[in-house]
C-alpha positions in Angstrom: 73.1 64.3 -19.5 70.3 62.8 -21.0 71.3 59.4 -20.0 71.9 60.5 -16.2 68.6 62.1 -16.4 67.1 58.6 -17.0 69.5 56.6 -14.4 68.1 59.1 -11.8 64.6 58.7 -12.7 65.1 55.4 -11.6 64.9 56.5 -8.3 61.4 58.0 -8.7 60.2 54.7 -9.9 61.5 53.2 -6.6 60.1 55.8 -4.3 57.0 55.8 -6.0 56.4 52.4 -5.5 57.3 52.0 -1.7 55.2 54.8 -1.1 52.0 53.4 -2.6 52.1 50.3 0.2 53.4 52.7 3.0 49.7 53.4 5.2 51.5 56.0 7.8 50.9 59.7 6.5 54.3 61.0 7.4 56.2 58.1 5.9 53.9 59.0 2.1 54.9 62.2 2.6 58.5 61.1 2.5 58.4 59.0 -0.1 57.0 61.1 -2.3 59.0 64.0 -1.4 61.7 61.8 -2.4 59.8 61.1 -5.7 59.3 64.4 -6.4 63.1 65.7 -5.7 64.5 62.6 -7.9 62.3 64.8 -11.1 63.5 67.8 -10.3 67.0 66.5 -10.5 65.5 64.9 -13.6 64.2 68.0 -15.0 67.2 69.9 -14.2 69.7 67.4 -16.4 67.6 67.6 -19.0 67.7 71.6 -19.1 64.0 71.9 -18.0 64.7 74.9 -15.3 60.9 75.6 -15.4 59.9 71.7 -14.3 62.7 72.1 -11.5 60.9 74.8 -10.2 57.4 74.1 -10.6 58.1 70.6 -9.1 59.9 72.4 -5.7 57.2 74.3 -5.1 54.9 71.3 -5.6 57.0 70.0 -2.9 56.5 72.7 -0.6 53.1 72.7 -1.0 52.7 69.3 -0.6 54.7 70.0 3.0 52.6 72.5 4.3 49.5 70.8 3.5 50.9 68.0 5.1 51.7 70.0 8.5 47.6 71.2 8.2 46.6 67.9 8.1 48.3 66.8 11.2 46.4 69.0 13.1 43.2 68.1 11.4 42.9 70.9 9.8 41.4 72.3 6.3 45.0 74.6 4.6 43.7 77.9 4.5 42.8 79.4 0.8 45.1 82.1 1.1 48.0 79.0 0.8 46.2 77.3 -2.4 46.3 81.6 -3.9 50.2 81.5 -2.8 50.9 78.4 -4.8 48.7 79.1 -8.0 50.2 82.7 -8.5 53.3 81.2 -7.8 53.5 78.7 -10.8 52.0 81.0 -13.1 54.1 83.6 -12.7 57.5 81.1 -12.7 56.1 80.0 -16.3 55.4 83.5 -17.6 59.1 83.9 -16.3 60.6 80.7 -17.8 58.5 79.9 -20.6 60.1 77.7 -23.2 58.0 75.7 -24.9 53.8 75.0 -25.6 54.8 71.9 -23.7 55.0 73.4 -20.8 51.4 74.1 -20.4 51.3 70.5 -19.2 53.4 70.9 -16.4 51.3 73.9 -15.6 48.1 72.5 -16.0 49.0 69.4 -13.7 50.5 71.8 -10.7 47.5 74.2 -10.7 45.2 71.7 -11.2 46.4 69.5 -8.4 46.4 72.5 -5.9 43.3 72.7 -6.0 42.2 69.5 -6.1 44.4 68.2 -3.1 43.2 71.2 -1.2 39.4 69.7 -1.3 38.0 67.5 1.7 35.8 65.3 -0.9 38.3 62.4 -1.7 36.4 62.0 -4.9 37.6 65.0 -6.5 40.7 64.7 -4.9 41.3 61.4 -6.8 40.3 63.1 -10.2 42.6 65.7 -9.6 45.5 63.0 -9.8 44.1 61.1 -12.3 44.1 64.5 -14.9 47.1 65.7 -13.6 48.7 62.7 -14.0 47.6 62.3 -18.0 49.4 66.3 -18.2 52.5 65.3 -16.0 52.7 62.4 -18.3 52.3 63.8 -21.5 55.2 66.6 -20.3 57.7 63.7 -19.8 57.1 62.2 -23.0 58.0 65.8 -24.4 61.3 66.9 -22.1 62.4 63.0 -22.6 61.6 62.0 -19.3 61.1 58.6 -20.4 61.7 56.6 -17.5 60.2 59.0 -15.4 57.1 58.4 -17.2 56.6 55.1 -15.4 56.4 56.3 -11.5 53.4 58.7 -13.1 51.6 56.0 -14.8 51.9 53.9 -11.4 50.6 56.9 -9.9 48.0 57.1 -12.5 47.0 53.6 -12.4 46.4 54.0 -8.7 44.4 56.6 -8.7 42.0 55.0 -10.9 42.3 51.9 -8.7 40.8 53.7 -5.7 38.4 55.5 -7.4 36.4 53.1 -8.6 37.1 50.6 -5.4 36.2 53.4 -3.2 33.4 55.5 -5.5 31.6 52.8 -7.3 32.6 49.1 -5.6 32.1 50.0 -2.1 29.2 52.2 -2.6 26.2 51.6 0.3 23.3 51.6 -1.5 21.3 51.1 1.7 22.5 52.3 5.1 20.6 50.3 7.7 21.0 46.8 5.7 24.5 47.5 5.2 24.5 48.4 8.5 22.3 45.1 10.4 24.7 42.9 7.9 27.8 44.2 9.4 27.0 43.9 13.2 24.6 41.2 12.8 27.2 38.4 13.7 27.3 39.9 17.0 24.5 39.0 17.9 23.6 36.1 15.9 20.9 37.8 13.5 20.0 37.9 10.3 19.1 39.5 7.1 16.3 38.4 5.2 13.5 39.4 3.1 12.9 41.1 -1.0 10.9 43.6 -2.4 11.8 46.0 -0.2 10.6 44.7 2.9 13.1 42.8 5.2 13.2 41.4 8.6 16.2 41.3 10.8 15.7 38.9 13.5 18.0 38.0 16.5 17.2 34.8 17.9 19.0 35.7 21.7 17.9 39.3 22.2 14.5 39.7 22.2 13.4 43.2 22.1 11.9 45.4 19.4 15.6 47.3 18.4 17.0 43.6 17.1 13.8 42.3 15.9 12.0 44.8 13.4 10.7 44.5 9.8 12.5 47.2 7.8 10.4 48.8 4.6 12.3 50.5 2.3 9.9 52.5 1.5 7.3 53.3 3.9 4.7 54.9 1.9 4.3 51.0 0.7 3.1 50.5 4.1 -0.5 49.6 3.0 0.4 47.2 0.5 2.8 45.3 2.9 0.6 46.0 6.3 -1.4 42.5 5.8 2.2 40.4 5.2 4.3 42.4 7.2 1.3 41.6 10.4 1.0 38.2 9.8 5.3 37.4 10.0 5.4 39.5 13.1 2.8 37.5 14.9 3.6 34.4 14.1 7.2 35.0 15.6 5.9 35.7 19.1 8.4 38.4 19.9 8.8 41.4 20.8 8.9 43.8 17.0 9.0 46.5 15.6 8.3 48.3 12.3 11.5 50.5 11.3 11.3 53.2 8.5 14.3 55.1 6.7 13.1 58.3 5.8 14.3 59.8 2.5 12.4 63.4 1.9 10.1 65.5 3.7 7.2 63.6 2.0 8.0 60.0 4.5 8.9 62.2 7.0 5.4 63.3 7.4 3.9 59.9 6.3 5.9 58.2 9.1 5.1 61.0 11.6 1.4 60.8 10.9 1.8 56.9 11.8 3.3 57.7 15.3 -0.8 58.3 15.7 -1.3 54.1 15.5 2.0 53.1 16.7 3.9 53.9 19.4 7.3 55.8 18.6 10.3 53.9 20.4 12.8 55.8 18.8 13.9 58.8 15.9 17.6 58.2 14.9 20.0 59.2 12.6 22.3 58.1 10.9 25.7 59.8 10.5 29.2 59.5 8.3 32.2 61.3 8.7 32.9 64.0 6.1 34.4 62.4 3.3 38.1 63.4 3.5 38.1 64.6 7.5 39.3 63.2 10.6 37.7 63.8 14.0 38.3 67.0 15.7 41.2 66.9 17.4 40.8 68.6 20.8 43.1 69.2 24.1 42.1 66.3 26.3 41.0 68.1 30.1 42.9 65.3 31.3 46.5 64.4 32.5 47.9 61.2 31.4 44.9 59.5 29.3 46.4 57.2 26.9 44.5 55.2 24.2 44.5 51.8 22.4 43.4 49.0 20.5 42.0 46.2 23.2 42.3 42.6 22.7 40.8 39.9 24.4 42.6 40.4 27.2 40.8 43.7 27.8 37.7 41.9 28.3 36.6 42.4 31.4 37.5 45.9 31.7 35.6 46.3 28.4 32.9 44.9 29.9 33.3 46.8 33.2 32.4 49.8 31.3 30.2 49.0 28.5 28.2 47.6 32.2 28.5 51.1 33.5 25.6 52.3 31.0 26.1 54.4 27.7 24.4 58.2 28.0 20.9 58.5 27.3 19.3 61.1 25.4 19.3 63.6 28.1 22.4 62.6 29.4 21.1 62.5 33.0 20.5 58.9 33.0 22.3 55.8 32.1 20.8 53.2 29.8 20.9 49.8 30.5 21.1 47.5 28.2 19.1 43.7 29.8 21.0 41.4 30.6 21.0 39.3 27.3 23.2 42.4 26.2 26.2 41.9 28.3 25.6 38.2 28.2 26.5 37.9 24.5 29.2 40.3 24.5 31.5 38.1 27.3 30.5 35.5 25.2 32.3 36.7 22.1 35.2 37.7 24.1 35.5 34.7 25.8 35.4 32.9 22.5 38.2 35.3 21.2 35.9 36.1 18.8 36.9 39.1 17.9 38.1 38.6 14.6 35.9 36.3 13.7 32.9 39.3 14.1 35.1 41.9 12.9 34.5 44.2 16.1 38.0 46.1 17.0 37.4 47.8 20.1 39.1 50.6 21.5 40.4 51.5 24.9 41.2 54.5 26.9 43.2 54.5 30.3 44.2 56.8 32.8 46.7 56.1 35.0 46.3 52.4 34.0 43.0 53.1 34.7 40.4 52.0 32.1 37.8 55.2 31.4 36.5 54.6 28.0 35.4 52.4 25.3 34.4 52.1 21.9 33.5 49.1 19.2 33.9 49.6 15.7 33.0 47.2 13.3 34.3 46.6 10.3 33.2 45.4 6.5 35.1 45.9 3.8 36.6 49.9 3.4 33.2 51.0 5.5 32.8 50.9 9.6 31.0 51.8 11.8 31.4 53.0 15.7 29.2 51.9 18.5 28.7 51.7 21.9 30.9 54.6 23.0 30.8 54.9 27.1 32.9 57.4 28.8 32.7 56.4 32.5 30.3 59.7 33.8 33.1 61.0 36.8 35.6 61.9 33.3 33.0 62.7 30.5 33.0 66.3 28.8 36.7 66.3 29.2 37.5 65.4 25.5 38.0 61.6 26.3 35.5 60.5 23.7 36.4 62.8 21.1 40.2 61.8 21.2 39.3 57.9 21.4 37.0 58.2 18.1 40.2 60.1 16.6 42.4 57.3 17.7 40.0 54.7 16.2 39.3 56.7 13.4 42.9 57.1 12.7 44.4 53.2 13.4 41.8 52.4 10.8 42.5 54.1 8.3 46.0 53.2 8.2 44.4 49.4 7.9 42.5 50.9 5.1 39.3 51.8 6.0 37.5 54.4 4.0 34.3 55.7 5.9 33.1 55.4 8.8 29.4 55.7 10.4 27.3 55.8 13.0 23.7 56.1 14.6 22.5 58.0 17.3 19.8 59.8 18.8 18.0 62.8 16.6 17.5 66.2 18.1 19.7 65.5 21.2 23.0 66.7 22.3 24.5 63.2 20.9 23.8 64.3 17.4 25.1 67.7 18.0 28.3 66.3 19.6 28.9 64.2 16.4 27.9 66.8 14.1 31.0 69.2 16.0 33.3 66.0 15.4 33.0 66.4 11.3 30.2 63.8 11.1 27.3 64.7 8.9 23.9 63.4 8.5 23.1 60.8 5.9 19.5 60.0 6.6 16.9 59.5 9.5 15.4 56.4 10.7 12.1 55.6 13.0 11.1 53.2 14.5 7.3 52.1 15.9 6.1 49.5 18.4 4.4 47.0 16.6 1.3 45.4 18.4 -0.6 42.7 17.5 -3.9 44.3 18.9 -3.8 47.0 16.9 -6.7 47.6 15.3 -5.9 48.3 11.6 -6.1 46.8 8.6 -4.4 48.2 4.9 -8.3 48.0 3.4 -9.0 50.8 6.4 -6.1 52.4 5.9 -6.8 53.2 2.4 -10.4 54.5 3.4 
């Protein structure tokens, strides 16, 4: 028995494996189901009736969970009560050993843990549960079966330090300009906290900015920051991130010398969440990754105009907008940029758009147009979701965005599980103003 009990845990090792390099949801599910019904049968050779039932419920759990999840949605509590009474009262019922405290531990532990939207905690979870689970093999002579844990194990902390420490943005809107920059030829440059992002074939003040990390070091850079921007003769800007109320009323004050062009902010999906997932108004809309030979309808509708703030008006973009954008497609430049855009159709009809572009785990989704005759109909919502969703089974982590503050944008983003990360202004910068830092600080 003890020697079939190995032979079959085998099969866990297998199982375990294949599922680790498997991105569709439904097919990890599988696998690990699989996993998880090779230790029972484990368990149960070696005389561990406790483990075989602990470890079925685990599965169940792990099932329903599952079935939330594709319906983006959060498993209610009541489910994550069901389970933990459920394990603790099969132990007080088939309690053999102290050793099964581990096998306990790991089950209740990981209940909770999976049941949390922050993927952080989530990873923790399976990193202590995994030390229990393995500790209880070693004890019930699950030796073999030891190995698919440790796998486990060692993946866990894999992705928690790629994905909590590695990958961590320690500034937004340079991570940000970095990322899309290729698109439009621009670059990144500056120290100290005060950089300037130029773009040498759009000239307006929204690709062209100095950025100051810190804006209450606005008097100690004024003098610099004046003398790059004129000597550029283009069009500029001076772009704040705001991190407390403090610069919020520091940059506020300065909308009294500058002119405000824009307030943003900047958004990331809830760690853990997907996109609401709504019932499209629509018959027959289908969505899709474009290629290149989506170009001109991509362009078609990014042409059409994007909402404005009031949603009464389209924006357009100039001309040097749409200009570079059919020149990347016609280069088949895609790749080379790392924008994946997505596509929505109706009847073969193209009615929506979206760019996402990509850097490492981290992306973030722009320009998304909804063609006005089909918009409030749950087109854009879906198409994030789709995106959202084909990228994270290429493995992508978060994603971002920027949009308009205290406008129905934000609040459409905010009921599609994004959340805001920081706020951003921007002020017309003019060379006749009449200020210097030595009058400022009087």
């Amino acid at each position: 028995m003890f020697l079939a009990a190995q032979l079959v845990s085998i099969v866990s090792i297998i199982t375990t494996t294949i599922g680790l390099f498997v991105k569709d949801k439904f097919k990890i599910m599988i696998w690990l189901t699989l996993t998880n019904i090779s230790m029972l049968v484990t368990y149960l050779l070696l005389g561990r009736y406790l483990g075989c039932l602990l470890v079925g419920g685990a599965t169940l759990r792990t099932f329903v969970y599952f079935l939330y999840a594709k319906f983006n949605k959060k498993p209610q509590l009541i489910f994550v009560i069901f389970f933990e009474i459920y394990f603790v009262i099969v132990s007080l019922f088939l309690w053999k050993d102290y050793c099964d405290l581990f096998m306990l531990a790991n089950l209740c532990l990981l209940t909770y843990t999976t049941w949390q939207d922050n993927m952080s905690i989530f990873r923790i979870g399976y990193i202590v549960s995994g030390i229990f689970l393995v500790t209880y093999d070693i004890f019930v002579g699950a030796y073999v079966g030891c190995v698919s844990e440790v796998i486990i194990l060692a993946s866990s902390v894999g992705a928690l330090i790629k994905y909590g420490h590695k990958n961590r943005i320690k500034d937004i809107v340079l991570h940000f300009y970095s990322t899309i920059a290729p698109a439009y030829n621009a670059s990144v440059k500056g120290k100290d906290g005060v950089y300037y992002i130029y773009s040498p074939e759009i000239n307006d003040e929204f690709n062209n900015f100095c950025y100051l990390q810190n804006p209450m070091e606005l008097d100690k850079h004024f003098d610099d920051i004046k003398k790059e921007l004129t000597g550029l003769n283009r069009k500029f800007a001076v772009y704040f991130q705001s991190v407390d109320d403090q610069n919020i009323n520091f940059i506020v004050n300065q909308t009294k010398n500058y002119r405000l062009l824009f307030h943003d902010c900047w958004m990331k999906l809830r760690t853990g969440c997907q996109v609401r997932k709504i019932k499209c108004q629509l018959e027959n809309v289908a969505f899709r990754a474009a290629t290149e030979k989506d170009s001109e309808d991509l362009l078609n509708i990014f042409e059409a105009g994007f909402i404005s703030c009031t949603g009464n008006e389209v924006y357009k973009y100039p001309q040097e907008y749409y200009d570079r954008y059919k020149e990347i497609f016609d280069k088949n430049a895609l790749k080379e940029k790392h924008i994946h855009p997505y596509i929505a159709y109706i009847n073969e009809k193209p009615i929506a758009v979206l760019f996402v572009y990509v850097n490492e785990s981290n992306a973030y989704i722009c320009q998304i147009t909804t063609l006005k005759e089909y918009r409030r109909n749950g087109v854009a919502s879906n198409l994030i979701s789709y995106c959202i969703k084909d990228q994270r089974n290429k493995g992508v982590e978060d994603f971002y965005l920027v949009t308009e503050k205290y406008t129905y944008l934000e609040t459409f983003y905010m009921k599609n599980n994004f959340e805001e990360v920081s706020q951003g202004f921007c002020l017309n910068y003019s060379t006749q103003t009449k200020r210097s830092s030595k009058k400022q600080t009087q």
